[in-house]
N, CA, C and O atoms as a Tripos MOL2 file, in Angstrom:
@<TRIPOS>MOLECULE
protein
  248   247    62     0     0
PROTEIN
NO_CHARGES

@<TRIPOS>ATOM
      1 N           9.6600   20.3020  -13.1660 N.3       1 UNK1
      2 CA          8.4060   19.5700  -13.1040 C.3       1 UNK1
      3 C           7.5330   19.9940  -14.2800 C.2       1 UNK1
      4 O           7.5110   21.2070  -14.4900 O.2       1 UNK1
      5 N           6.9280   19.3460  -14.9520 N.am      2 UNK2
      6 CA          5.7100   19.2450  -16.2430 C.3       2 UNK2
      7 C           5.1830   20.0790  -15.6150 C.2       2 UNK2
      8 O           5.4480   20.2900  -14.4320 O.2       2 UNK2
      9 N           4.0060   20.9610  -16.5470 N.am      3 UNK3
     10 CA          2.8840   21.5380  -15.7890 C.3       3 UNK3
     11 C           1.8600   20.8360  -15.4050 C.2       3 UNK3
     12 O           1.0130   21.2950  -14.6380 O.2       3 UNK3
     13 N           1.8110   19.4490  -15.9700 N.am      4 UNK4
     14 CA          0.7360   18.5710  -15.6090 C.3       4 UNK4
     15 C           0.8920   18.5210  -13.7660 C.2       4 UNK4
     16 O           0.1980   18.9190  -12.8300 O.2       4 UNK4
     17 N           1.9090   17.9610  -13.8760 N.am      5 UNK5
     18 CA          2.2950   17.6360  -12.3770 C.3       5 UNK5
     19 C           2.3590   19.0420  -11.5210 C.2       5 UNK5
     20 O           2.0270   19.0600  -10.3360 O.2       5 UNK5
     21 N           2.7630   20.0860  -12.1370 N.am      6 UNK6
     22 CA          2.4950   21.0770  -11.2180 C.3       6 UNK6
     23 C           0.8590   21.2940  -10.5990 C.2       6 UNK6
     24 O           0.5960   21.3680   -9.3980 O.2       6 UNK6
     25 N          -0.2680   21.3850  -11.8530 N.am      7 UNK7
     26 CA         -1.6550   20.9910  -11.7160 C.3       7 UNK7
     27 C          -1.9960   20.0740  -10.6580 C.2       7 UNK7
     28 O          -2.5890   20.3250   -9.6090 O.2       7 UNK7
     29 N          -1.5850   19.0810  -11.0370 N.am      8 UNK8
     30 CA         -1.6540   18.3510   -9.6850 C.3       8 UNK8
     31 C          -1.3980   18.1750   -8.2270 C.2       8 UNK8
     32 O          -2.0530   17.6470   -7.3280 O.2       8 UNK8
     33 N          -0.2510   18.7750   -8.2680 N.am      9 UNK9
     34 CA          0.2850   19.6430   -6.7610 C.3       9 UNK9
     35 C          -0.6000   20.5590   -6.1320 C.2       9 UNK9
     36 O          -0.8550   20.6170   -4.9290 O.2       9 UNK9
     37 N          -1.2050   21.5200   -7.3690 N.am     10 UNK10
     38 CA         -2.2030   22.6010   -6.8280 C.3      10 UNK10
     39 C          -3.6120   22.1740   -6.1880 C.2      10 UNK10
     40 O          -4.2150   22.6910   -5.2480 O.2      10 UNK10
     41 N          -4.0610   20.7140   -7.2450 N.am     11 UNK11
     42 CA         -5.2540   20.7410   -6.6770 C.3      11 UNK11
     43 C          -4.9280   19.5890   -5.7660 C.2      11 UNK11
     44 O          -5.9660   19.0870   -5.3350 O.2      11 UNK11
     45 N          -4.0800   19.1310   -5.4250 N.am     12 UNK12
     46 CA         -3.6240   18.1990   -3.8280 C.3      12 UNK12
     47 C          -3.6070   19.2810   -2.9400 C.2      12 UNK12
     48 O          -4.1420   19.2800   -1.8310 O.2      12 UNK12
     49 N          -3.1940   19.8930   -3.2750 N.am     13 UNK13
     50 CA         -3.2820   21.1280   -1.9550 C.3      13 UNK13
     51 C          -4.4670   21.5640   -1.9830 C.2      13 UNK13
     52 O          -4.9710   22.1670   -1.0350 O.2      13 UNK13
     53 N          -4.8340   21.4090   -2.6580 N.am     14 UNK14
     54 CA         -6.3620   22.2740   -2.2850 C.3      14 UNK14
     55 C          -7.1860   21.6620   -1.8570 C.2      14 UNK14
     56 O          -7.9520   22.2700   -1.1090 O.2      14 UNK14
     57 N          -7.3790   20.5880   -2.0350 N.am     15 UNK15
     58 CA         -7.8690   19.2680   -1.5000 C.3      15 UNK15
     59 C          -7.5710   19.3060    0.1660 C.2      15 UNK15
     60 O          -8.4830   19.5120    0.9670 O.2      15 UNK15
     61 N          -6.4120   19.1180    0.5050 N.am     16 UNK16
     62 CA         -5.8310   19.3630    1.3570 C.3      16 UNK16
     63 C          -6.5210   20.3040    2.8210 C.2      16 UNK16
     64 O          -6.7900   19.9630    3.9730 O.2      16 UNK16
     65 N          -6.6170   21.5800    2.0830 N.am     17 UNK17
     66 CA         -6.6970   22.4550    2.5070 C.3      17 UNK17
     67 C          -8.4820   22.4440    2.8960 C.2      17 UNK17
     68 O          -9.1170   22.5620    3.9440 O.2      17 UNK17
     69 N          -8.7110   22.3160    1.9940 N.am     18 UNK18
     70 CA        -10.3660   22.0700    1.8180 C.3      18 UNK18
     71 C         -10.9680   21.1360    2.8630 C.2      18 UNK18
     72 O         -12.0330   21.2540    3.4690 O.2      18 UNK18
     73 N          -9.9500   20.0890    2.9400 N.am     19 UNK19
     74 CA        -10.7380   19.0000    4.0450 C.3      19 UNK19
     75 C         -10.5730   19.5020    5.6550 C.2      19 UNK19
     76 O         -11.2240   19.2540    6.6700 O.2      19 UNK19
     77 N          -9.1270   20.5050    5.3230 N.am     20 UNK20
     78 CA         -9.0440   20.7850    7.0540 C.3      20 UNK20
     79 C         -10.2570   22.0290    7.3200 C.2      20 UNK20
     80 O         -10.6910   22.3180    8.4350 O.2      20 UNK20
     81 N         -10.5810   22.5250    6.3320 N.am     21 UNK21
     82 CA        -11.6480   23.3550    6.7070 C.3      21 UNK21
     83 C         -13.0840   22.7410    7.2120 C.2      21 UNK21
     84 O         -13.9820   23.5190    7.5350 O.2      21 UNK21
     85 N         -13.2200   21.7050    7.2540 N.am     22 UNK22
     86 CA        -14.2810   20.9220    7.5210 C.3      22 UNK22
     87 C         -14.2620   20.6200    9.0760 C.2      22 UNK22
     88 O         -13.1880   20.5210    9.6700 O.2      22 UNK22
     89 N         -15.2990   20.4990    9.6220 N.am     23 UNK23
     90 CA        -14.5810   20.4310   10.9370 C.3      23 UNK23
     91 C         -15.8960   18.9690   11.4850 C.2      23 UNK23
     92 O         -15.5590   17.8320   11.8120 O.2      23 UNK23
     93 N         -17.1890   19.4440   11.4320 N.am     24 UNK24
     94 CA        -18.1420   17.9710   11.3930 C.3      24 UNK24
     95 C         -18.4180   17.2890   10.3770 C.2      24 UNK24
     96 O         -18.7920   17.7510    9.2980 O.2      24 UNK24
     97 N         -18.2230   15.9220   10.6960 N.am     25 UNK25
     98 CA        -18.3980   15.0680    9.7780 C.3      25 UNK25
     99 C         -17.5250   15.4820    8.4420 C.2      25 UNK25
    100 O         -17.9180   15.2940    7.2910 O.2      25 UNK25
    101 N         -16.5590   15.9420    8.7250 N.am     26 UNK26
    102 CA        -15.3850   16.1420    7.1510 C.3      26 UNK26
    103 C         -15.6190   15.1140    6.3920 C.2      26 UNK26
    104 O         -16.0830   15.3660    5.2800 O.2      26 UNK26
    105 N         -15.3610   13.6000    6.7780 N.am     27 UNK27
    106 CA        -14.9670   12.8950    5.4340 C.3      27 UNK27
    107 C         -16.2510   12.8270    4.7220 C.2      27 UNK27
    108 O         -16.2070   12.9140    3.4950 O.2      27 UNK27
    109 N         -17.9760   12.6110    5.6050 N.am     28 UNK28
    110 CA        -18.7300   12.5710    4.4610 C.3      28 UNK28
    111 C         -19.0070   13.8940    3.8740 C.2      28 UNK28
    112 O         -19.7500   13.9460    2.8930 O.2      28 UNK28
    113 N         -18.4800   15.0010    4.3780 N.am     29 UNK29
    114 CA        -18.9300   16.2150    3.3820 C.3      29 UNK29
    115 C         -17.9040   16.4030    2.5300 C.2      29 UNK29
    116 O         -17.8230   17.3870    1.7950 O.2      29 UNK29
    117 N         -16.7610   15.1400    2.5960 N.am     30 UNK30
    118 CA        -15.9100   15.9560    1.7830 C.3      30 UNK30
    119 C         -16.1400   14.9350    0.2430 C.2      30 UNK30
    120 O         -16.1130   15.2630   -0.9430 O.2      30 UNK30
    121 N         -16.3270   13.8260    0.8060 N.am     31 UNK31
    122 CA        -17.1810   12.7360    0.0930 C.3      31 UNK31
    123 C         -18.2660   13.4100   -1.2700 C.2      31 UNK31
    124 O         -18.1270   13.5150   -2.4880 O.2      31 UNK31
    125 N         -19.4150   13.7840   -0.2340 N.am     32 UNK32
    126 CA        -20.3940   14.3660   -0.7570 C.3      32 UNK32
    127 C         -19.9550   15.9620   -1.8460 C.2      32 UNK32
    128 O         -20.7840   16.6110   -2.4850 O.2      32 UNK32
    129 N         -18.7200   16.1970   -1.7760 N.am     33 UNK33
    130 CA        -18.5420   17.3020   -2.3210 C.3      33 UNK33
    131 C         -17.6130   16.8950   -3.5710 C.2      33 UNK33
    132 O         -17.4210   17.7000   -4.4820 O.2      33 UNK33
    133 N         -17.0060   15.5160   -3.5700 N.am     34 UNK34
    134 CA        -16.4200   14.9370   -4.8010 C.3      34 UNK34
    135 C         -17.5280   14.1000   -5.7310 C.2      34 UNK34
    136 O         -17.3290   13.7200   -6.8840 O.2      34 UNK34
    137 N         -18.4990   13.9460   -5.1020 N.am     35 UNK35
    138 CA        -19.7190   13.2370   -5.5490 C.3      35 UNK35
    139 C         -20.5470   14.7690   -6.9320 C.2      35 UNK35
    140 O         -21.0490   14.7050   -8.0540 O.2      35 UNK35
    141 N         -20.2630   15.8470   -6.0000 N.am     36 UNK36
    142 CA        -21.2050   17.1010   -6.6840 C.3      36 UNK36
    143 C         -20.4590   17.0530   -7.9630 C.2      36 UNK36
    144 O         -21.1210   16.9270   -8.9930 O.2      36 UNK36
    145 N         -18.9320   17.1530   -8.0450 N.am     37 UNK37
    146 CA        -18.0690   17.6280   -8.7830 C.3      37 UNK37
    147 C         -18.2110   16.0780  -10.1700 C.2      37 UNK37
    148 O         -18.1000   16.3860  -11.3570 O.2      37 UNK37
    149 N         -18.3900   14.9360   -9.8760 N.am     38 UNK38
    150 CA        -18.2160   13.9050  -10.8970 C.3      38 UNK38
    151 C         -19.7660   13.8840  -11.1830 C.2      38 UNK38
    152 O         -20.0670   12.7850  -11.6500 O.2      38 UNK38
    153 N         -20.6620   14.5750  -11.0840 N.am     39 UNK39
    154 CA        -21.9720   14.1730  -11.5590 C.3      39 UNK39
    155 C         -22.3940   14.7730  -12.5980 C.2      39 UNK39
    156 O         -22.3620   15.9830  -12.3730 O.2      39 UNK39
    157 N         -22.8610   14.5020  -13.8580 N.am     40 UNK40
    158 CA        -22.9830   14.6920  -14.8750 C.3      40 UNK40
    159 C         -24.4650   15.8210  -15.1700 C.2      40 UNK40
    160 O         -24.8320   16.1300  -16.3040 O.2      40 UNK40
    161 N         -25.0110   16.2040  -14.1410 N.am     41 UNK41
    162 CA        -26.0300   16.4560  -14.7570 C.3      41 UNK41
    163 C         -26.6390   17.5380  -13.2080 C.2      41 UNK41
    164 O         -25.6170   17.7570  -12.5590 O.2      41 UNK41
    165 N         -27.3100   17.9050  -12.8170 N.am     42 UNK42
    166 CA        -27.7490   18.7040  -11.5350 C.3      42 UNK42
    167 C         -28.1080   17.8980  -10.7350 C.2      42 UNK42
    168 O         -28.9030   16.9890  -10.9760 O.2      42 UNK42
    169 N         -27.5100   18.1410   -9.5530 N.am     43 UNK43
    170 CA        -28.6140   17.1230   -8.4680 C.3      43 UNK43
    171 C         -29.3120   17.5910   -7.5000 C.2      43 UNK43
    172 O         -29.1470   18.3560   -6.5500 O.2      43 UNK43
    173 N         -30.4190   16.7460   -8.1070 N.am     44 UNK44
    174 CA        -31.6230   17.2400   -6.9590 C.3      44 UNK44
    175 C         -32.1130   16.4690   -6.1550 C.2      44 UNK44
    176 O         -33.3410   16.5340   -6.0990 O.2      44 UNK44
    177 N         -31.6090   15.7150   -5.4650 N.am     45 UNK45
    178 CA        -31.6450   15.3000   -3.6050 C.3      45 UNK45
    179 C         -30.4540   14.4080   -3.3020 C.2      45 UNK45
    180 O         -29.7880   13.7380   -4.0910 O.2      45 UNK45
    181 N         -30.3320   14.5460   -1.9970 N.am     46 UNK46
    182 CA        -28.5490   13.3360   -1.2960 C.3      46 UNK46
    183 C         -28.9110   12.4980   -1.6330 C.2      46 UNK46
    184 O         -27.9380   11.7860   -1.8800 O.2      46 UNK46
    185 N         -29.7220   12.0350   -1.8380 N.am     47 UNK47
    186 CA        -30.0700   10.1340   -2.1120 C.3      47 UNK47
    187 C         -29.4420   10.2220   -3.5090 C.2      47 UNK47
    188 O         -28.3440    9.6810   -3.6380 O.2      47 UNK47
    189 N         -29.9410   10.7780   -4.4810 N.am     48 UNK48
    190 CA        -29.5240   10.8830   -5.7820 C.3      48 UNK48
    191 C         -27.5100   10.8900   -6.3640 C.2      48 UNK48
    192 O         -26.8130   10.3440   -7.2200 O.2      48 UNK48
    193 N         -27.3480   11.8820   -5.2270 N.am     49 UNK49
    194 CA        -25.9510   12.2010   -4.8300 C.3      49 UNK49
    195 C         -25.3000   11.0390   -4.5130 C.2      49 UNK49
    196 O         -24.2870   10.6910   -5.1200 O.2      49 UNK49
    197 N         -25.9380   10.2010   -3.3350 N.am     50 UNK50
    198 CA        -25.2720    9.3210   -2.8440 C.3      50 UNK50
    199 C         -25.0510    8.1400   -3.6770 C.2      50 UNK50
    200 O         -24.4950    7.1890   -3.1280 O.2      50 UNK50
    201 N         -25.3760    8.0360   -4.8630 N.am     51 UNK51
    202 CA        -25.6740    6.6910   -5.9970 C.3      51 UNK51
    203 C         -24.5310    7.4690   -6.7060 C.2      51 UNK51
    204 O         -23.9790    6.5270   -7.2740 O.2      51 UNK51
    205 N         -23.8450    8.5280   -7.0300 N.am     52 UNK52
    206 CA        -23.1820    8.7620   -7.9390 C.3      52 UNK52
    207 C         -21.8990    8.3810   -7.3490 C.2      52 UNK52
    208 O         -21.6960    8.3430   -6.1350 O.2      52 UNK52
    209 N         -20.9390    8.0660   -8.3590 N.am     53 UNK53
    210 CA        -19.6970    7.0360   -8.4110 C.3      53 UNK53
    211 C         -18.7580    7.7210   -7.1910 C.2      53 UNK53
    212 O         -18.3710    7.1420   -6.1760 O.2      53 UNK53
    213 N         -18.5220    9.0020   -7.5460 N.am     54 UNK54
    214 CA        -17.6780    9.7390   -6.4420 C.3      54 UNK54
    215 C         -17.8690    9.5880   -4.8430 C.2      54 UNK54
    216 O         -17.0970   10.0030   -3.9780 O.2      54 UNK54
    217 N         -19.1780    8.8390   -4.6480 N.am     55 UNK55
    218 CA        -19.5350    9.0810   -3.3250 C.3      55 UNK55
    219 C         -19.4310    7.4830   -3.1310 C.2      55 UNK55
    220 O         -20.0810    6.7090   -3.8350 O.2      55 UNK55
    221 N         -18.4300    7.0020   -1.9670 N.am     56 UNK56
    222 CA        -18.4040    5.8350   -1.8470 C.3      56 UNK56
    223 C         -19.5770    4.9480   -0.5510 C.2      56 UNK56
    224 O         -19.6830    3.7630   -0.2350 O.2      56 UNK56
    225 N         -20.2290    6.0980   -0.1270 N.am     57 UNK57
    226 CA        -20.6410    5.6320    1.6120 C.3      57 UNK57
    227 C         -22.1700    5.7170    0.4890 C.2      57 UNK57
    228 O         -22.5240    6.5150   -0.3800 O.2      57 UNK57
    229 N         -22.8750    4.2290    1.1690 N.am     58 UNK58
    230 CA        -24.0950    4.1430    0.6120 C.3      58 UNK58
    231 C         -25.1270    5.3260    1.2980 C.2      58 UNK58
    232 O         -24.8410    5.8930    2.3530 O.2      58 UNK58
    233 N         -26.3240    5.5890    0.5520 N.am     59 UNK59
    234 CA        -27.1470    6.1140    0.8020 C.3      59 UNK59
    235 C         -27.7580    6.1730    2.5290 C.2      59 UNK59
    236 O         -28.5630    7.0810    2.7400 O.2      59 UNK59
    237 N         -27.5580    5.6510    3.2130 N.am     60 UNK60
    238 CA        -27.7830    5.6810    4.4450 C.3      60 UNK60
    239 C         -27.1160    6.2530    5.5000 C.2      60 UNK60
    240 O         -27.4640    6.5430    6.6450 O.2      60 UNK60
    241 N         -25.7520    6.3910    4.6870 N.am     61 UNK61
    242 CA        -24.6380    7.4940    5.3200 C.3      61 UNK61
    243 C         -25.4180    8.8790    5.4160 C.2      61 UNK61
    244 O         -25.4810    9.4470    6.5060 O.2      61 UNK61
    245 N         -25.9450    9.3640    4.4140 N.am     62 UNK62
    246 CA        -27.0740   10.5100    5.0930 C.3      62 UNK62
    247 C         -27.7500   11.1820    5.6790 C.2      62 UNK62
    248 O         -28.4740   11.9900    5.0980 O.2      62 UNK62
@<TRIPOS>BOND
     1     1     2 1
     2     2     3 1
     3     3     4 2
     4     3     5 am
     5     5     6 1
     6     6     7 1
     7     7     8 2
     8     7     9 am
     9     9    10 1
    10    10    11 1
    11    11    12 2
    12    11    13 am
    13    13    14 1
    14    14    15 1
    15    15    16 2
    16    15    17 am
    17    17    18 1
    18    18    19 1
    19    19    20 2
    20    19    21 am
    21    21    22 1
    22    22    23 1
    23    23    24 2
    24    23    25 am
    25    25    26 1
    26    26    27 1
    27    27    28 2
    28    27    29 am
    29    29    30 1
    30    30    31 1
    31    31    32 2
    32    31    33 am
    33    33    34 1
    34    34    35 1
    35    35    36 2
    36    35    37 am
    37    37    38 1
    38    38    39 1
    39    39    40 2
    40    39    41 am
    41    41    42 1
    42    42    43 1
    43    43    44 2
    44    43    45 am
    45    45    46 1
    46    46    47 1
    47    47    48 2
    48    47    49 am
    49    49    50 1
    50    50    51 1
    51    51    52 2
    52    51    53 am
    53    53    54 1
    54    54    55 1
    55    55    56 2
    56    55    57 am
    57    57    58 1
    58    58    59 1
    59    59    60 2
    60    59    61 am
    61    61    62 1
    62    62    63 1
    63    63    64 2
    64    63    65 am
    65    65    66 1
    66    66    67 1
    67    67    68 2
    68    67    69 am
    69    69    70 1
    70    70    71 1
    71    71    72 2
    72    71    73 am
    73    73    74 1
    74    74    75 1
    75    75    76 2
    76    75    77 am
    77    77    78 1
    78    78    79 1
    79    79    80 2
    80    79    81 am
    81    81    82 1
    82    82    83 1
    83    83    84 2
    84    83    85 am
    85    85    86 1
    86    86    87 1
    87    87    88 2
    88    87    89 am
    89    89    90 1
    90    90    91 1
    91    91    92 2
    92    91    93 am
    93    93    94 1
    94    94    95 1
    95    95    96 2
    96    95    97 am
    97    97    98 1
    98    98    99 1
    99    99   100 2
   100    99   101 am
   101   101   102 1
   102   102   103 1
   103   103   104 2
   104   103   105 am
   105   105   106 1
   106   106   107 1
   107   107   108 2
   108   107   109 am
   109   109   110 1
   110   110   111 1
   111   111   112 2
   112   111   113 am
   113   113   114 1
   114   114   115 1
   115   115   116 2
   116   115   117 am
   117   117   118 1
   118   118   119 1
   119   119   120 2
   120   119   121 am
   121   121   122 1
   122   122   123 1
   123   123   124 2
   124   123   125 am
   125   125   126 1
   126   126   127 1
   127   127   128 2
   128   127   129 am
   129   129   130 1
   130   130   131 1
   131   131   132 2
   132   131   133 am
   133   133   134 1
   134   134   135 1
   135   135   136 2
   136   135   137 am
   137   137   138 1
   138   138   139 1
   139   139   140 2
   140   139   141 am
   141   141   142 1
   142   142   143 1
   143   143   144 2
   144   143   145 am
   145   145   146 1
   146   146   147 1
   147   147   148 2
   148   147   149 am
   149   149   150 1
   150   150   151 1
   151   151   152 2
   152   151   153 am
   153   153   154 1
   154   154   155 1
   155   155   156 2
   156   155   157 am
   157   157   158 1
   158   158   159 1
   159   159   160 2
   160   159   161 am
   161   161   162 1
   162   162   163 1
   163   163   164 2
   164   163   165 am
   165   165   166 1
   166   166   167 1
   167   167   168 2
   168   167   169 am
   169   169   170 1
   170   170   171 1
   171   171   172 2
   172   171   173 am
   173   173   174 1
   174   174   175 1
   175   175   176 2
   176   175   177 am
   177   177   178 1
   178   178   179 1
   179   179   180 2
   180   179   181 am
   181   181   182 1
   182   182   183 1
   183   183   184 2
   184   183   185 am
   185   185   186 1
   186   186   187 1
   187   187   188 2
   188   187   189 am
   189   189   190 1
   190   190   191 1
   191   191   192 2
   192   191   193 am
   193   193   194 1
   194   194   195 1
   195   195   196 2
   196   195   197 am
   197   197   198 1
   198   198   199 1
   199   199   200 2
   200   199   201 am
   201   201   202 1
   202   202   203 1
   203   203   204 2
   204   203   205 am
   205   205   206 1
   206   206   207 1
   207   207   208 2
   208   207   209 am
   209   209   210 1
   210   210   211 1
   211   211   212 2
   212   211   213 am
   213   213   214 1
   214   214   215 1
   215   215   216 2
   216   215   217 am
   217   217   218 1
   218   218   219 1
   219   219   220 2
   220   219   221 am
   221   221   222 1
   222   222   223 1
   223   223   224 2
   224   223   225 am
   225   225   226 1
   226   226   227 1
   227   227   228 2
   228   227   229 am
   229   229   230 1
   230   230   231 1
   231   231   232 2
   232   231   233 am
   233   233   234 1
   234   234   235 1
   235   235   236 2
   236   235   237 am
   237   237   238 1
   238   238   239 1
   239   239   240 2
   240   239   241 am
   241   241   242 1
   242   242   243 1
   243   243   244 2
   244   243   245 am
   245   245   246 1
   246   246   247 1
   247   247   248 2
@<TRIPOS>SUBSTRUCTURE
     1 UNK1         2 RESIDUE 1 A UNK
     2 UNK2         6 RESIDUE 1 A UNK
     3 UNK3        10 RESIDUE 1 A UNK
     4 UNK4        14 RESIDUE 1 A UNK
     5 UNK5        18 RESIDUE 1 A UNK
     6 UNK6        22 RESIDUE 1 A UNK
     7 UNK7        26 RESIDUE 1 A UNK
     8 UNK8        30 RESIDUE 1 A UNK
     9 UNK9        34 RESIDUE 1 A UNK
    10 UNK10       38 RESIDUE 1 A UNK
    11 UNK11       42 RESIDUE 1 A UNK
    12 UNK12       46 RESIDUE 1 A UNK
    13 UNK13       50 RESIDUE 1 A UNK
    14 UNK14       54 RESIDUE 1 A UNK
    15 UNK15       58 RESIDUE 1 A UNK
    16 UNK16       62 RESIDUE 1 A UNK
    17 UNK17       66 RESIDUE 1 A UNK
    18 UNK18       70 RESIDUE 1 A UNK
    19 UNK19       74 RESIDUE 1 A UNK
    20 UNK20       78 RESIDUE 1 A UNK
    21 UNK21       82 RESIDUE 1 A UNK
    22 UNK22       86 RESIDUE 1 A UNK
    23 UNK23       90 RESIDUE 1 A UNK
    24 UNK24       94 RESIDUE 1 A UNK
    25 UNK25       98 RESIDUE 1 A UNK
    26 UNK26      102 RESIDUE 1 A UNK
    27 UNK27      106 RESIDUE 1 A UNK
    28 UNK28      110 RESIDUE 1 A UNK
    29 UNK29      114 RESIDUE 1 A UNK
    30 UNK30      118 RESIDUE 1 A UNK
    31 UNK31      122 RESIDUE 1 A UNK
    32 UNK32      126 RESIDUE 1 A UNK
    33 UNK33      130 RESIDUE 1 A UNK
    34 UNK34      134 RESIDUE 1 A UNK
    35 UNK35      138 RESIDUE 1 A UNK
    36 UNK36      142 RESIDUE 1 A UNK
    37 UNK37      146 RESIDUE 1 A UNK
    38 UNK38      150 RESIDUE 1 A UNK
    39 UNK39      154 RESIDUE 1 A UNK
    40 UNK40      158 RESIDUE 1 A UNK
    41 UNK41      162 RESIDUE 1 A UNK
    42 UNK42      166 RESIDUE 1 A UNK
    43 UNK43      170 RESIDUE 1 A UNK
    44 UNK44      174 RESIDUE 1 A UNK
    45 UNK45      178 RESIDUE 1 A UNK
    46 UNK46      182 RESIDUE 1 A UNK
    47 UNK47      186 RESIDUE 1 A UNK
    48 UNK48      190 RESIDUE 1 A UNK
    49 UNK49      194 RESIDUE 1 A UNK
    50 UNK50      198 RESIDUE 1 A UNK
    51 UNK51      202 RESIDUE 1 A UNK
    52 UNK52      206 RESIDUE 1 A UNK
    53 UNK53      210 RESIDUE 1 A UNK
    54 UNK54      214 RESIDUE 1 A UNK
    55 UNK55      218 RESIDUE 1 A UNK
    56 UNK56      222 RESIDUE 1 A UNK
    57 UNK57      226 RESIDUE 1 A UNK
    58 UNK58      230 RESIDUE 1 A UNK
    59 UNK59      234 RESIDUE 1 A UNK
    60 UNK60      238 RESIDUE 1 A UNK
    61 UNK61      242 RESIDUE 1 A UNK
    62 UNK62      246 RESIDUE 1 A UNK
């Protein structure tokens, strides 16, 4: 296997792993935590969060 694809294995698993650690409301915190990671700049409030591309559940999901 490439190392690309190995990379990718690692962070599927971690992903993985990450969501079973969630236990309320997982998918929007897990949502909200791919939202932190694609945002270009600091964020300072969920509303703000919730407009960025990574986060698919509109602002009212909040």
């Amino acid at each position: 296997m490439c190392p690309l694809g190995d990379a990718l294995g690692v962070l599927s698993r971690f992903r993985v792993e990450f969501y079973e650690c969630l236990y309320a409301r997982a998918d929007v915190l897990f949502e909200l935590t791919d939202a932190v990671l694609c945002t270009d700049g600091p964020v300072r409030t969920l509303v703000e969060l919730s407009l960025a591309a990574g986060h698919r559940r509109g602002h009212s999901a909040l």
